[in-house]
N, C-alpha and C positions, 0 to 999 in steps of 0.2 A: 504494500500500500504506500501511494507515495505521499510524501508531505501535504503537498494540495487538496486531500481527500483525508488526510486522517484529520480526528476529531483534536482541539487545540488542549493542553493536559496542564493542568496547575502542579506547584512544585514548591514545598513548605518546608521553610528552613528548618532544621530538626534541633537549634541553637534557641528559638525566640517566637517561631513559628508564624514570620511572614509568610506571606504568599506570594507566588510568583507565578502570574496568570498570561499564559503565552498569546490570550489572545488581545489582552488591553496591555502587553508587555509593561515597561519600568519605561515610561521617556524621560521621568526626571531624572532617571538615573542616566537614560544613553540610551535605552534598551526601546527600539520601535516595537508597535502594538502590532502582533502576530508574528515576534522572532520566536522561531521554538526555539528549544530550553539548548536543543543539540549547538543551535549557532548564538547562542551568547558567551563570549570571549571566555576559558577557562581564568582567566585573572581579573575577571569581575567579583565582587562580594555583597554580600549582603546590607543591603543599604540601612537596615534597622541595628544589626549587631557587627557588621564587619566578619562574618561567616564567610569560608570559603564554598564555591562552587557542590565542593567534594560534601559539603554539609546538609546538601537539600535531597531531599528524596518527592519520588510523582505520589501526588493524591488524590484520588477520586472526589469533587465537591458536588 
């Protein structure tokens, strides 16, 4: 299934437990609405605790 068709998947820091919703993405961070989670830079962090990448896991909302 390719990107274009798959369903957009949230992803909740497991440090503080923002959310990270790939379809209304982070723009104040950098992050446009609809980057999936695969193409946001691995040396981005979590904008509320300073969490790395490697700290979010996907969550069904």
């Amino acid at each position: 299934m390719s990107n274009e068709t798959q369903a957009f998947q949230t992803w909740m820091c497991l440090i503080c437990g923002w959310v990270y919703d790939e379809a209304a993405g982070a723009p104040e961070d950098g992050i446009a609405p609809g980057t999936r989670w695969a193409d946001v830079p691995m040396n981005w962090t979590c904008p509320e605790c300073g969490a790395r990448k490697d700290d979010f896991e996907m969550t069904a909302i």
